[in-house]
N, C-alpha and C positions, 0 to 999 in steps of 0.2 A: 655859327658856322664859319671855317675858314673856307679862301678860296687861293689857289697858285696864279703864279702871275699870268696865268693865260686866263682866267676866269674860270678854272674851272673847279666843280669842289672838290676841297682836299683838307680834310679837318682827320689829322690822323695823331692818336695819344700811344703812349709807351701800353703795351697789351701783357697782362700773364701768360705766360706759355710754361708748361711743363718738360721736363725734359731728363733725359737719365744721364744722371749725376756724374759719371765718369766722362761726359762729353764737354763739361764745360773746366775740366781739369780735377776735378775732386777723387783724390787720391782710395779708391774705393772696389777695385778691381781684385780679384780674387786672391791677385800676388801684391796688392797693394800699389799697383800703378793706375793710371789711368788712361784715357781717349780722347784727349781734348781736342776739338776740333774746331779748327781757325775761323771757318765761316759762321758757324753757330756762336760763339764767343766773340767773335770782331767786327763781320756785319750785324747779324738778327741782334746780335747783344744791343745795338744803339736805337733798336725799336722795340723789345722785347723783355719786360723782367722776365727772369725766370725764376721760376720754384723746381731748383734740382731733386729728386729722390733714385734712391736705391734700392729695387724689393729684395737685394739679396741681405744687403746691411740691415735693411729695416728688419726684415722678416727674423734677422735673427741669427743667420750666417755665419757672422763674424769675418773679420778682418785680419790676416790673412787667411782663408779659407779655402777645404780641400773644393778641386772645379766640379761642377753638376755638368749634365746634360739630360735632352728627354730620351725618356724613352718608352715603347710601347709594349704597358704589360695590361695582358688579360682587355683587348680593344679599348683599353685608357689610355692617356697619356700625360706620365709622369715622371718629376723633376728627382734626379737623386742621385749622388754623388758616382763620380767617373769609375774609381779603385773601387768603392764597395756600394753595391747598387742597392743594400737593405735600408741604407740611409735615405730615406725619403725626405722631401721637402717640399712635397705636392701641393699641402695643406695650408704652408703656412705663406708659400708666395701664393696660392690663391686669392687669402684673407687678407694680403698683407694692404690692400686697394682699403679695404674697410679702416683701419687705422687712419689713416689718409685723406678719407674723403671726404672731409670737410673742406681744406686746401687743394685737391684738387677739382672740385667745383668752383674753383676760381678761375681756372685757367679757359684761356680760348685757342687752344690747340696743345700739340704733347709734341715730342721730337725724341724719340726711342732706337735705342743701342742696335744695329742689325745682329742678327746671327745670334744675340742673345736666346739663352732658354728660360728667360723670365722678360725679358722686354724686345726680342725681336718681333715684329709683325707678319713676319713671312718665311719661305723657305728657312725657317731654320731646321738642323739635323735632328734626325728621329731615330735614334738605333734601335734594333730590335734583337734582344737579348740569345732570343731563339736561331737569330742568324748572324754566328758571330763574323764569320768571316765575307757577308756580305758589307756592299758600302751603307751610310746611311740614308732614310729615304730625306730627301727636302721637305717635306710637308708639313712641317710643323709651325706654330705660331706661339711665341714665350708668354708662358700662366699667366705674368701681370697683364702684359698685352692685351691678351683675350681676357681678362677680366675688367680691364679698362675701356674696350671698345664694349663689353657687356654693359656695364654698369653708365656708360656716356658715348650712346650709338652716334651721335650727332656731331661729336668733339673729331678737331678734324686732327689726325693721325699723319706720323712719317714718321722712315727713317733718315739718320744721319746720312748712308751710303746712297738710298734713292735721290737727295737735295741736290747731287751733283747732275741731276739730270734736269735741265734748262725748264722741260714743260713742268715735269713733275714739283721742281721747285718753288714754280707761282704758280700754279694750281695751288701747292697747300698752302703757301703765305697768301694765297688772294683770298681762300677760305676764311685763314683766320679772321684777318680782316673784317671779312661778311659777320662773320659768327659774333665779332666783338660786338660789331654794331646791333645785332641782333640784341643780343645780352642787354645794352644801353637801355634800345628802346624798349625791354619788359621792363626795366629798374624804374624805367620814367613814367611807364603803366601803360599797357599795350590800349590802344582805344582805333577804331576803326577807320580814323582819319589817318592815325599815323601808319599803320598798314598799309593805307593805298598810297602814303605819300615814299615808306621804303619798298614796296613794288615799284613803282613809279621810276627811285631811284637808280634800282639794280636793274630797269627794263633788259636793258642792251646787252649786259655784263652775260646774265638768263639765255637772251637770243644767242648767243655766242657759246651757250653749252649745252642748249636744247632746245630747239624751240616747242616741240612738244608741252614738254615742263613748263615750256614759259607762259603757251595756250592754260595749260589746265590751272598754274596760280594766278595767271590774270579772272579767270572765272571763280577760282574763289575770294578772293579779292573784292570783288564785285559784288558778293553775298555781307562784308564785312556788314554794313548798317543794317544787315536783316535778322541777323544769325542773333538766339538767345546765350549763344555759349561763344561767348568772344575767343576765348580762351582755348576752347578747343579748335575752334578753326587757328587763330597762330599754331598750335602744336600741327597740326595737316601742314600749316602750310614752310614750316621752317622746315621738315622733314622733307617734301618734295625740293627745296631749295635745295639744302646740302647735299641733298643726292645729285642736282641736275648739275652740282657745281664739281662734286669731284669727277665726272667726265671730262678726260683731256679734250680740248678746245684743237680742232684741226685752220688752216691758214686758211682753206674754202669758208669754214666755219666763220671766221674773223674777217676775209674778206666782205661776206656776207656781210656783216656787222658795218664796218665800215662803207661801206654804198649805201648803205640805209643813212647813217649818218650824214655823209656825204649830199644826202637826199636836202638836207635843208639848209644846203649852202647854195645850190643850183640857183634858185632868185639873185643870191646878191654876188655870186662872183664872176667874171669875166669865162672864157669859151677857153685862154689859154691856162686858165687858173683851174678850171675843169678838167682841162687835160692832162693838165701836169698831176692833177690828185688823181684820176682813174689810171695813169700811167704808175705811180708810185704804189697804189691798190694792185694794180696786176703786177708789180715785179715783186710786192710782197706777196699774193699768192704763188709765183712760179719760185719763190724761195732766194731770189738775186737780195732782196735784203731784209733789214732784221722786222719786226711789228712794230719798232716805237718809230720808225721813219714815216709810217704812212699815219700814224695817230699824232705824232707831233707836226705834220704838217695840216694835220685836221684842225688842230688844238689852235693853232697858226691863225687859221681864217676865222675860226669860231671866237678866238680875241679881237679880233678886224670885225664881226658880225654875231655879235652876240645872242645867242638863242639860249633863254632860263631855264628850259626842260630839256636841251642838250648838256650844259654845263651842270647842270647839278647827277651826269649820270656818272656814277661809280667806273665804268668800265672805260673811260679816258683816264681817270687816274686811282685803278683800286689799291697801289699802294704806294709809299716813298719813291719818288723816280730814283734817289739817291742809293735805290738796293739795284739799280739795271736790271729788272730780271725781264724787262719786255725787250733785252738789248741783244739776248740769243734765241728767239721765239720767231 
């Protein structure tokens, strides 16, 4: 186990991540260009292999190829070419995940094309054939997409376009994060002690995005040395996890967190050192500045006063400080 020079853990390795293939430059786009996008390629790229795919190439497509979009025929919704709509390809991006998924059962997150109609997640366009001279509805989500969150409910998802949004950013790279370690500790053989010891770890990271959640996997937790099916209680409880984790985390929420934290430094630090950190906790909740100012001055005193079960908790450093992403939060 590594630790940063403040003591705290930080043992972080280069993770698989998935991602659609015209984002990191690969020439694959329907006119033969691509999307390459700086941050995915020049930050994540120095934490992140990726395994780029295309389900328009894969599936079959070809290169240059006429543009699809979905659309809704008969309460289905399907992929098929712009100029002649008889051209179906509903089938073969649905399947195209099955060629695949060997390799992408490697990965600990995906980073998918917005607006795609094979890899967007979200509002993508739905035209509806029968209304021609209406707009399109937004509703739609791209076949691979929804065959990829079918086939790996737990694999944590995004687009390109949502990263630019500060929370939703480290939301999903804190995810992956989570999910790597997760992955680690089955490979190493899940056993009941190491359960309670990455509960234990992620305590605070959990309080900071539900405490509810975080009630009900400390009780099952708690069951690990009883239970006949080890097995099945991790699947319970990784499932509760990644759920409690993709909720965005509010600054009430994290102040919360940190006052707790804060809680076991009150023995050993002075009345003005008290002050200054609950002053710096409330100008981070009133939003005057960003979240690493009030956890790096945590980090501070927990180097000056070392406590073993505060320092080993994920949620002081759940990823590279070198990504800033706690530097607009």
């Amino acid at each position: 186990m590594n630790w940063d020079k403040l003591g705290i853990m930080c043992d972080f390795q280069r993770i698989k991540v998935g991602v659609s293939a015209c984002l990191i430059g690969q020439e694959v786009r329907y006119d033969g260009s691509h999307k390459r996008d700086g941050y995915i390629t020049g930050t994540l790229g120095q934490y992140f292999d990726f395994l780029p795919l295309c389900p328009e190439v894969g599936a079959g497509l070809g290169m240059p190829r006429p543009t699809i979009r979905l659309i809704r025929r008969d309460s289905q919704i399907r992929a098929v070419n712009v100029k002649d709509a008889s051209v179906d390809h509903t089938q073969a991006l649905a399947h195209y995940l099955d060629k695949v998924v060997a390799q992408v059962s490697e990965v600990c997150g995906y980073i998918l094309k917005k607006s795609s109609p094979s890899c967007g997640m979200e509002r993508v366009k739905v035209y509806d054939p029968l209304k021609p001279n209406l707009p399109p509805e937004r509703d739609g989500v791209g076949l691979f997409a929804q065959a990829l969150r079918a086939r790996f409910p737990l694999l944590p998802m995004e687009e390109e376009g949502r990263l630019c949004d500060p929370v939703l950013r480290e939301n999903f790279i804190g995810r992956v994060f989570v999910y790597h370690r997760w992955r680690d500790l089955l490979a190493t053989g899940l056993t009941p002690a190491s359960l309670v010891d990455f509960h234990a770890d992620h305590k605070y990271m959990l309080m900071a995005h539900d405490q509810d959640i975080a009630r009900q996997l400390g009780q099952k937790v708690a069951q690990a040395g009883a239970v006949t099916d080890l097995a099945a209680l991790g699947e319970e409880y990784i499932i509760l996890l990644m759920a409690a984790l993709s909720k965005r985390v509010t600054r009430g929420r994290h102040a919360n967190v940190l006052m707790h934290l804060m809680g076991y430094l009150k023995p050993h630090i002075d009345a003005l050192d008290r002050e200054e950190l609950l002053d710096t906790i409330h100008q981070y909740r009133q939003g005057y500045v960003p979240l690493v100012v009030p956890v790096t001055l945590l980090k501070h005193h927990f180097r000056r006063h070392p406590q073993p079960y505060i320092g080993r908790q994920h949620y002081l450093s759940p990823h590279p400080g070198e990504l800033m992403l706690r530097n607009q939060l």
